[in-house]
N, C-alpha and C positions, 0 to 999 in steps of 0.2 A: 441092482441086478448087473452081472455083467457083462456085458459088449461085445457081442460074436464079432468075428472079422468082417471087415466090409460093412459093419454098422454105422459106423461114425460117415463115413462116406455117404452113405445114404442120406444122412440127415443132410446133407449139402447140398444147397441147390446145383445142376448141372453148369451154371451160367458163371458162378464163381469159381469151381473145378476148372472151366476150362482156365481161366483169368490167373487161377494159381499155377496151372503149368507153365503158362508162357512165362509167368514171370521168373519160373524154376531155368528155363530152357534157356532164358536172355540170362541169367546170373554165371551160369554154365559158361556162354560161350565169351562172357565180357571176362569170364575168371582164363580160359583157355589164353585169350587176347596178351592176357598181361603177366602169367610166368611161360607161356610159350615164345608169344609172336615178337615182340620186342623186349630190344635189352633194358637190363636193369626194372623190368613189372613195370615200365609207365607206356604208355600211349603216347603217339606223336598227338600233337594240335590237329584239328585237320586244318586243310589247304582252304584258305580265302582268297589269296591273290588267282586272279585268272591271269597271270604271267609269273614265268622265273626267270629273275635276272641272272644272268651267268658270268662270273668273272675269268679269262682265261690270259694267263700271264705268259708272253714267248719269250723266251731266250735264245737265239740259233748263232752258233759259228764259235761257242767259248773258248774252244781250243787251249782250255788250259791254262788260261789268262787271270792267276789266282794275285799278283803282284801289281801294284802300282807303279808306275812310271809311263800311260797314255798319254797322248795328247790330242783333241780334237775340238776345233774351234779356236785352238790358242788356250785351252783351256782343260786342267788335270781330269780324269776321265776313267771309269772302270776301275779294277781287281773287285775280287771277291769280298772283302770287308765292305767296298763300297755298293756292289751292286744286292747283297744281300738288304741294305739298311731300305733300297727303293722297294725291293721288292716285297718286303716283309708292312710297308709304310704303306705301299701300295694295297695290302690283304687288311690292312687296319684301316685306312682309311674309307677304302670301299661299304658299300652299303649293296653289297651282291650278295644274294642265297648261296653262294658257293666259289672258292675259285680251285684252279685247274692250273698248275706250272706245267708250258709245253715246252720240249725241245724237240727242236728239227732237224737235230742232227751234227755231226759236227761238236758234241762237245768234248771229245778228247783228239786227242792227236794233233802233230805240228806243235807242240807249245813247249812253252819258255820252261828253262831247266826246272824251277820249283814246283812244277808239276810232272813235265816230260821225263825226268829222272829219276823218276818214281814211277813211273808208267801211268801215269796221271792219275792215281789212286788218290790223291787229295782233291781232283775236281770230283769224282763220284762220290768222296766222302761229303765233299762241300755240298752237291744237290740233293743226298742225301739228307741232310739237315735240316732242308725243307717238305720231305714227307710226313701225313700225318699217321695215326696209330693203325692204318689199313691197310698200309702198304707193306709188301713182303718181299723179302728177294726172289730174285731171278722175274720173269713174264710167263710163268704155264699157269698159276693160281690167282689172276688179280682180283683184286676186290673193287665192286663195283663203289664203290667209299674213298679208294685211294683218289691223292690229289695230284697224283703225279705222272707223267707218257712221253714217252721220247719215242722218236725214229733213228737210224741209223744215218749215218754221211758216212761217203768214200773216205773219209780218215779215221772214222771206227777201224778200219780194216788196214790201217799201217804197220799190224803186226801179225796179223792174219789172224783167220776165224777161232780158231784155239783160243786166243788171247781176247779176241770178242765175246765169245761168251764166258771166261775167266771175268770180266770185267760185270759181266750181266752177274753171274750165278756166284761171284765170288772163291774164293782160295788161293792159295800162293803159287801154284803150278810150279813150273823148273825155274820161275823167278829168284834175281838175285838180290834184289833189294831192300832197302831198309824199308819196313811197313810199318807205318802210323799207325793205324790197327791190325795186330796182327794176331789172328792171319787175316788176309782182305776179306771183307764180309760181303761184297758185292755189292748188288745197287738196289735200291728201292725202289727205281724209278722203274715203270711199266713201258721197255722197250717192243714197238710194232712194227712190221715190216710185211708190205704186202707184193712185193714185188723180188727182193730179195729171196730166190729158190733154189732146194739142191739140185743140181742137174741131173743128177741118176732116176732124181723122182720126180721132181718137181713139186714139189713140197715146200712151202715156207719154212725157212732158217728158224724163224721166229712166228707167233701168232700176229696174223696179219691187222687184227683192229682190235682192240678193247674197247667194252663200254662202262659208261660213268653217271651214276643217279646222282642228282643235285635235286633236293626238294620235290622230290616226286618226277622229276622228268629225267631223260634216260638220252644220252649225249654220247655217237660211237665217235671213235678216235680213228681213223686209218696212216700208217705211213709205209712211206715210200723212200726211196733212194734214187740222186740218180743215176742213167744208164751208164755214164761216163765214169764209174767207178772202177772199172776192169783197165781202161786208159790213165789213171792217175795214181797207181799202183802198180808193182811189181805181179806179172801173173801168178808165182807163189801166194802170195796174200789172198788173191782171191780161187785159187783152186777147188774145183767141183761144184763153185757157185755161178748159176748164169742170173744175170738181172733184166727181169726184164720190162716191157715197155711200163711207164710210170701211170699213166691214163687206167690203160686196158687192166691194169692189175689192180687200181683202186677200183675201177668201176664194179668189176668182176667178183666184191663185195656187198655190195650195195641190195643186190636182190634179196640175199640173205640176213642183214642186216635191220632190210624194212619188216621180214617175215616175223620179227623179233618186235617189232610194235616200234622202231627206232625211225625216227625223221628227221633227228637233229645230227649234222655230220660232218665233222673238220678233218681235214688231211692233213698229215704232218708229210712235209713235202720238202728232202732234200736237192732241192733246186730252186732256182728263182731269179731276178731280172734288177735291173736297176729302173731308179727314178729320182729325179730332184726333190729333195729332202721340204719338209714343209713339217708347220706344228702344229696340232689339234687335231678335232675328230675327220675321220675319212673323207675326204673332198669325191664328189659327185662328177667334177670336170677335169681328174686329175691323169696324169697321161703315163705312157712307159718313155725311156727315152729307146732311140732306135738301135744304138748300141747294146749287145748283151742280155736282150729281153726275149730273146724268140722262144729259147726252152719254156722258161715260165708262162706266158702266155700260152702258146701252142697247146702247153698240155692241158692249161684251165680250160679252153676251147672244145677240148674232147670229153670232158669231166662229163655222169650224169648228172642232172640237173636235181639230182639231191642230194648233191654237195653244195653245204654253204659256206665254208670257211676253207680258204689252205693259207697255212702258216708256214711259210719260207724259209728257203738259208741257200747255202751254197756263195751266192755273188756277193757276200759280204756288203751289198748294200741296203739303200733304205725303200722301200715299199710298203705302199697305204694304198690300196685303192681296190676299185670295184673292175672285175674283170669277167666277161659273158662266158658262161658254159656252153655246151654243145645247144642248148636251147633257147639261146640267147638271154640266159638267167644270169645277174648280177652275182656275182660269186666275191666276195670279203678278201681279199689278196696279201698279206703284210711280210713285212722282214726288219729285222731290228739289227742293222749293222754285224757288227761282228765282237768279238773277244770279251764280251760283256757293255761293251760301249754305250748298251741300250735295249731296252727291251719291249715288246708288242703290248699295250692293255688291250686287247679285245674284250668287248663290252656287247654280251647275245641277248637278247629277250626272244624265253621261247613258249609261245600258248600251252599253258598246264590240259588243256581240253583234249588239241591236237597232236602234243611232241613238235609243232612245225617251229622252225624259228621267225619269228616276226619282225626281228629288227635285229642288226649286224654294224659295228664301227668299231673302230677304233683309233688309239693313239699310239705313235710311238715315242718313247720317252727315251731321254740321252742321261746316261749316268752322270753326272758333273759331278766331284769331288767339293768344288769349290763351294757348293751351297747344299741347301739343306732337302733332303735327309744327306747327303752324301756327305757332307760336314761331322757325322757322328757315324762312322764305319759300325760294321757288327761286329760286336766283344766275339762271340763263339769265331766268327769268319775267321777273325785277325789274330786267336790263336792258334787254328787251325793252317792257316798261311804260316804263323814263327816256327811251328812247329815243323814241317816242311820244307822249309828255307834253313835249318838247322841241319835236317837230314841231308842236304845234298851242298852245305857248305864244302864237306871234304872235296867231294868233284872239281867243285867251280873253282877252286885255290890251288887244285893239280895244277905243275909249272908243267910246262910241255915243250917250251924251248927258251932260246933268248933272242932278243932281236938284236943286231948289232946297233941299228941307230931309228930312229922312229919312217915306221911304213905308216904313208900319210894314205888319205880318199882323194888329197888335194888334184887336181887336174893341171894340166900346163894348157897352151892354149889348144892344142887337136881333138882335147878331150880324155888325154891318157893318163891316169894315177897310177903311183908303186901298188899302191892295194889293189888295184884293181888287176893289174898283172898276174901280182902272186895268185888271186882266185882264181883267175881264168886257168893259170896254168895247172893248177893244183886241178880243178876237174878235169884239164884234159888228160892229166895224168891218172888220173883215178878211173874214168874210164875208158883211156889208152885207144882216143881219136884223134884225127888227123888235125881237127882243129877246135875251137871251145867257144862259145861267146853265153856272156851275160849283160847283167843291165849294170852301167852303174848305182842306180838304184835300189841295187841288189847286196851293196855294198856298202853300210853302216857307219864301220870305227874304226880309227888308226889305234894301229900299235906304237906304243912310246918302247925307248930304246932302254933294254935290261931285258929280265923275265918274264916269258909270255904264257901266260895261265889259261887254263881252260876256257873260263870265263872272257878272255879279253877275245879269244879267236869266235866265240860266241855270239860276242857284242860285234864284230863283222858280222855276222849273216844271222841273224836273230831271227827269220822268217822260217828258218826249220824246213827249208825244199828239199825236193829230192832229185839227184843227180841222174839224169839218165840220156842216152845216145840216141842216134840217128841218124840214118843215109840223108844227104842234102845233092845236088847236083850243083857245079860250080855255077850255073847261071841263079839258083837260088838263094847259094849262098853273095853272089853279088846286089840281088835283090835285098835280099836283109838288110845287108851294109846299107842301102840306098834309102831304105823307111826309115833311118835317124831322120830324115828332113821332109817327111812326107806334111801333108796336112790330114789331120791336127797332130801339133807337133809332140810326140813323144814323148812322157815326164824324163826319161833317162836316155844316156848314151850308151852304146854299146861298147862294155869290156871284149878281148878276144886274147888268144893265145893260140900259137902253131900258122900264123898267118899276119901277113903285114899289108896294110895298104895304105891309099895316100890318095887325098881328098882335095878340092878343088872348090873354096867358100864360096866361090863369084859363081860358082855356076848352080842352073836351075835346079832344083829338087828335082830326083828320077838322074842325074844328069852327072853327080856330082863325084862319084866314086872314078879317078882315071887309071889308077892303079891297082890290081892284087896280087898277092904273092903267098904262097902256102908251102911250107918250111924251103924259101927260097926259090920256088920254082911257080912262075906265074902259074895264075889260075887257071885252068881248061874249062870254057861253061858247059860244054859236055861230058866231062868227066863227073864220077860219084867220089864225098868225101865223105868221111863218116866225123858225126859231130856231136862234142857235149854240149849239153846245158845243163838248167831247170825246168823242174815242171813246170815253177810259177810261170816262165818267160813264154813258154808254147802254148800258153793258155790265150796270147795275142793279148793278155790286159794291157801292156807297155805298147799295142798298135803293131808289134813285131810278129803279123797274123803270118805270113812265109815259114814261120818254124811248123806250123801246121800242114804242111804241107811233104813235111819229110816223114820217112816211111821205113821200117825195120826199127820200132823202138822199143829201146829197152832201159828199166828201170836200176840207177844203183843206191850207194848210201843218200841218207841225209847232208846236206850239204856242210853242215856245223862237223858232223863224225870226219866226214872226209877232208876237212880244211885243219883236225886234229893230226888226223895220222900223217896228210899231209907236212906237215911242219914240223910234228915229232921225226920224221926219216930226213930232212933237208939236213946238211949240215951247218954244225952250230957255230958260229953262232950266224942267225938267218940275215941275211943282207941284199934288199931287194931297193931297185932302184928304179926308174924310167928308162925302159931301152930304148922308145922311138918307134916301136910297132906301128904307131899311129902317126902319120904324116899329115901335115894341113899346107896347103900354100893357098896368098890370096886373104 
């Protein structure tokens, strides 16, 4: 007979019925799991570890330092072929659930021609190279997957913001350059800024944090800049941007952030402090020194207290250590040198249960050439560096003058070199002040006597400053003169041009200057002069803290551009000597 509907049913106990649905319901939702929820129709594992290790690799201050010829310790140090081999040695050899390349800033701008002359499209090609398949240009779509985050530094902004987000979002803009890939494809790396605002609105430039999942936990990024970025730039550069306090704009995240289920949270923090250098994981007793460290600290001090990490840069030094937040919380503090020289492992454990981090250290590591991995540069880096160093050979072999006979660094006994002359005078002539002074420290390479190339005028001022003025009062500018002999003693002396004076060895530091004279007519210490330098030198690194203290400044070229045109307009051929500016008796 046959089988009305609903028959067969019947015949089934209700206790088996229900036992087939569920097993219908569970087939359903494990099939939904595996062509919806994850790629490729597999299933992660689940999670056993009740902790993820986290690997976060720093980089801060590159500035474009694609080339070899460092030295630090006595010993060869950095470019990109070499610092690629640690880094990459360092993601191989770790036994981490995850790592994280951070930059804090600072990696372009100020650097040496095989990047600079290209507009440092080979250093954002080069970190480029270490993104994985998740990362996407520009910062408005990151992926919580990408391994890559940077912040901004005051020399992102050496060409102004046009050319800052050119850099992020990629294209050739009104560039005139040879491009290694072209057209520029931009960057990979997920740039943050949370402090950096339009001033019309007050709006972030950029998204101010991103987050990043490593094995099930969930790691936000915050960066920042420092405030002093509008001071170490041209006000064109930074136009319609106000920056403001570093603290208050990280924090000012944070609530939002936690609302998000996130606990675990680094700052990418352009600024930072010095400390006496030491090897291994983060020392528990280790100190600032008192010089230079107030920024950095002061702002960890204000930090809320769920912040555990901020990754440094700015003071090109080295920093490891634990620094108290507004709640007297231990905060993870590091900075890895500068120009690649070295870089941060921060090593997180963060409870899979909580999001919280549990454990926080780190090492900083010094790039050394000389051993290994840095013994076996990166093949891709070191073609990416020929490649680059080929585009900008025409530049560097442009003849720009001839010298009549060799302009030495050499010094006589006052402290006065030909080289150091012609530089002084050349910026006071560029930006057409009363008087000029730099370091000689500021001053690299002699000119040998023939044709002077690009390259050679270069190799004088290789640090890439930039030249800018300032009202001084004559009793300041005698002050200056007087900190050559202060304690602790100064690493350089001081070049000058548009001014002469004469010094007196036997007498006490503060004491020593008896003479000045400013184009022949003694100095007045109440009268105002207006005066060039460098940035670098106003920054008081050289101890010469008096240039801080002048007031109306203002920003011109690079000092490399202007020590060109300089010497291209002298007439030829150039013949520069020791006039005696500097007088010593005693």
């Amino acid at each position: 007979m046959a089988s009305t509907p609903g028959s067969w049913r019947e015949r089934i106990p209700v206790k088996v019925q229900i036992l087939a649905g569920l097993c219908v319901l569970c087939i359903l939702i494990l099939a939904l799991a595996l062509f919806s929820g994850f790629p490729g129709g597999t299933a992660p594992a689940p999670h056993t570890n009740a902790t993820v290790h986290i690997q976060i690799l720093e980089v801060n201050d590159f500035h474009g330092h694609m080339a070899a010829g460092q030295i630090m310790n006595n010993r060869p140090v950095g470019s990109a072929p070499v610092l690629a081999s640690y880094l990459k040695a360092a993601i191989a050899s770790e036994k981490a659930d995850g790592t994280i390349i951070a930059l804090p800033g600072d990696v372009i701008g100020s650097a040496p021609p095989v990047s600079g002359l290209l507009l440092d499209e080979p250093s954002m090609l080069f970190f480029n190279s270490f993104a994985n398949q998740y990362c996407t240009i520009g910062s408005n779509s990151p992926s919580v997957s990408c391994n890559m985050v940077a912040t901004l530094g005051n020399q992102e902004f050496n060409n102004g913001v046009p050319e800052v987000l050119r850099m992020i979002n990629g294209g050739n803009g009104a560039t005139n350059i040879t491009h290694i890939v072209d057209p520029y494809p931009g960057s990979k790396i997920d740039y943050v800024s949370s402090n950096v605002v339009w001033t019309a609105n007050n709006t972030p430039v950029l998204p101010p944090y991103t987050l990043r999942t490593v094995d099930g936990v969930t790691i936000a990024f915050i960066g920042a800049d420092t405030i002093s970025t509008p001071n170490l730039t041209t006000s064109a550069n930074v136009a319609n941007l106000t920056f403001r306090d570093e603290a208050d704009s990280i924090n000012q995240y944070i609530p939002e952030i936690q609302a998000q289920g996130v606990h675990a949270i680094v700052v990418l923090l352009h600024e930072g402090g010095n400390q006496t250098p030491y090897e291994g994981p983060t020392e528990g007793n280790a100190t600032l020194q008192t010089q230079g460290d107030e920024r950095v600290a002061g702002i960890v001090s204000r930090l809320d207290p769920a912040v555990d990490v901020v990754l440094s840069a700015h003071t090109h030094e080295f920093t490891n250590i634990y620094l108290n937040d507004s709640a007297g919380k231990p905060v993870l503090v590091t900075q890895a040198y500068m120009y690649g020289r070295g870089y941060g492992d921060i090593d997180l454990t963060i409870d899979r249960s909580t999001g919280e981090v549990v454990g926080k250290s780190a090492q900083i590591v010094t790039t050394y050439a000389d051993q290994a991995p840095g013994t076996s540069p990166d093949p891709a880096a070191t073609a990416l560096l020929n490649e680059a160093q080929n585009a900008v050979n025409p530049v560097e072999n442009q003849v720009i003058g001839t010298a009549a006979g060799n302009i030495t660094i050499a010094r006589n006994s006052a402290g006065e070199s030909a080289m150091g002359d012609l530089v002084a005078d050349e910026e006071r002539a560029t930006m057409k002040t009363d008087v000029a002074f730099d370091t000689s420290g500021d001053v690299f390479a002699n000119i040998s006597e023939g044709p002077i190339t690009w390259m050679d005028l270069y190799n004088v001022q290789p640090n890439a400053g930039t030249l800018m003025a300032m009202t001084m009062s004559g009793e300041q500018i005698k002050q200056t003169l007087e900190q050559q002999w202060q304690a602790p003693l100064p690493s350089s002396n001081l070049i000058v041009s548009g001014l002469s004076y004469t010094y007196d060895a036997a007498q006490p530091a503060g004491s020593k200057v008896i003479s000045v004279s400013v184009n022949g007519v003694p100095l007045n210490p109440n009268a105002t002069y207006t005066v060039a330098t460098v940035d670098t030198v106003t920054l008081g690194d050289d101890g010469y803290t008096t240039f801080g203290q002048g007031s109306n400044m203002s920003y011109g070229t690079t000092d490399v551009d202007a020590l060109v045109a300089y010497v291209k307009a002298l007439p030829q051929p150039v013949n520069v000597t020791i006039d005696g500016r500097i007088q010593r008796i005693n």
